[in-house]
C-alpha positions in Angstrom: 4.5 -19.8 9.2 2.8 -19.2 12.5 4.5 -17.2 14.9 6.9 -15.9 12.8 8.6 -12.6 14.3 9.0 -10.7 11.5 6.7 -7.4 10.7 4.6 -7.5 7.5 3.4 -4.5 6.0 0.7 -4.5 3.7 -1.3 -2.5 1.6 -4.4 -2.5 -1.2 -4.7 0.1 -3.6 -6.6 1.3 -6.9 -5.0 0.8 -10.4 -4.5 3.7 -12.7 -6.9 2.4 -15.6 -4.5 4.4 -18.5 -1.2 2.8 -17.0 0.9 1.0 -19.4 2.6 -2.4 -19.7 5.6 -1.1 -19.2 4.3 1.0 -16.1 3.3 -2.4 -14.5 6.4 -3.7 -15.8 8.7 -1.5 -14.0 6.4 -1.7 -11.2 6.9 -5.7 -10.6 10.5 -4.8 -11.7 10.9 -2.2 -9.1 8.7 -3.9 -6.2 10.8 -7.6 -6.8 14.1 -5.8 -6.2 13.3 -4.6 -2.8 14.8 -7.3 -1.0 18.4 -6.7 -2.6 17.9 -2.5 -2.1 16.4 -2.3 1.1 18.2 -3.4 4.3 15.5 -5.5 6.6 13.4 -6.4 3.4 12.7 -10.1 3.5 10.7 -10.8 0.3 7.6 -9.2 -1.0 4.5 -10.2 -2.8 2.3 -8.1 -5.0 -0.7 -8.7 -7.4 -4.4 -8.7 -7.9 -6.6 -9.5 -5.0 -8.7 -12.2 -5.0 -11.4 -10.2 -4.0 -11.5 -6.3 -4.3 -12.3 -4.4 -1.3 -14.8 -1.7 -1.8 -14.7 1.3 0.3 -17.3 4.1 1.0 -15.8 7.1 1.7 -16.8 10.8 2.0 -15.7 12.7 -1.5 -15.1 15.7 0.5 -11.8 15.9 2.0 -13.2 17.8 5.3 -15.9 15.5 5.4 -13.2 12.2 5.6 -11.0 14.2 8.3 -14.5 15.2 10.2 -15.4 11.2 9.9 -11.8 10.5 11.1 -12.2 12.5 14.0 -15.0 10.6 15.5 -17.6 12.9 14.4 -21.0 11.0 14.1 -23.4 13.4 12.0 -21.2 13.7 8.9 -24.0 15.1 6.0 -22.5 14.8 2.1 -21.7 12.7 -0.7 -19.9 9.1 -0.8 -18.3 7.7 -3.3 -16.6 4.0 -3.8 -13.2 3.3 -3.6 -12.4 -0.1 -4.9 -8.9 -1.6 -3.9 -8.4 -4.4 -6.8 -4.2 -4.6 -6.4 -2.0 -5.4 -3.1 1.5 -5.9 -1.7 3.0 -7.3 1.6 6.6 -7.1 2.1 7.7 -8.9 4.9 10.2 -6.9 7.0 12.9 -8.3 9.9 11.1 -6.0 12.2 9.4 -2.3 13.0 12.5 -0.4 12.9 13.1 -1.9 9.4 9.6 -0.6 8.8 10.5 3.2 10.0 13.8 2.9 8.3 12.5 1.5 4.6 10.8 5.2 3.2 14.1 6.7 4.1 16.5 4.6 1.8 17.5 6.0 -1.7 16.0 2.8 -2.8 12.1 3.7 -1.8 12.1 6.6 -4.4 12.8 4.5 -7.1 10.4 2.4 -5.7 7.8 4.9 -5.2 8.6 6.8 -8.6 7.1 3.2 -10.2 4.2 2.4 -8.2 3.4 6.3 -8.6 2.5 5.1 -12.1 0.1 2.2 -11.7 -2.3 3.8 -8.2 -4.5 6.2 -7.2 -3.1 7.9 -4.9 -4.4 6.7 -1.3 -4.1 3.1 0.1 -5.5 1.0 2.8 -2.3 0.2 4.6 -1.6 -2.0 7.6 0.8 -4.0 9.3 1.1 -7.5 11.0 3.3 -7.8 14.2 4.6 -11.0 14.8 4.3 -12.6 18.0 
């Protein structure tokens, strides 16, 4: 609903092409339970997008953090990044957000999704108003 006060925090990431059924599987498993093991976890939502976002980014790593630093004249090779899986978990507010990676619960968590992404995402959050 509109003008809902809770936070959501969002993300889109790559899938692993080798991960297995039962990686994904304790994945959804994992990501469905984080409501009951996470204090301040409303509900989440996770699946394929819609439509993929494609990234260009540098493939150097000192190129991206040159790039990130405002730097204008960045010479060297891009590559695509294409972000085909999401999740939103809605969250009672931002200190539930700065408390959530430090519950026992978020390694289990992470220890799944670990399995089915290349590691990087394109992360933001939603304030409500």
């Amino acid at each position: 609903m509109a003008g809902e006060k809770s936070l959501m925090h969002c993300f889109a990431y790559t899938p692993i092409a080798e991960a297995s059924a039962a990686d994904w599987e304790a994945f959804n498993k994992a990501s469905d339970a984080m409501p009951k093991n996470i204090p301040g976890v409303i509900r989440v939502w996770h699946g394929k997008l819609a439509s993929p976002l494609n990234l260009v980014v540098a493939a150097d790593g000192a190129d991206r953090k040159k790039v990130a630093s405002g730097e204008k004249d960045v010479a060297g090779k891009l590559m695509l990044q294409k972000r085909e899986y999401g999740m939103c978990m809605e969250m009672k507010d931002a200190d539930t957000l700065k408390a959530y990676s430090q519950t026992p619960y978020h390694k289990v968590w992470s220890e799944a999704y670990a399995k089915v992404r290349v590691a990087g995402t394109t992360t933001y959050n939603i304030l409500g108003q």
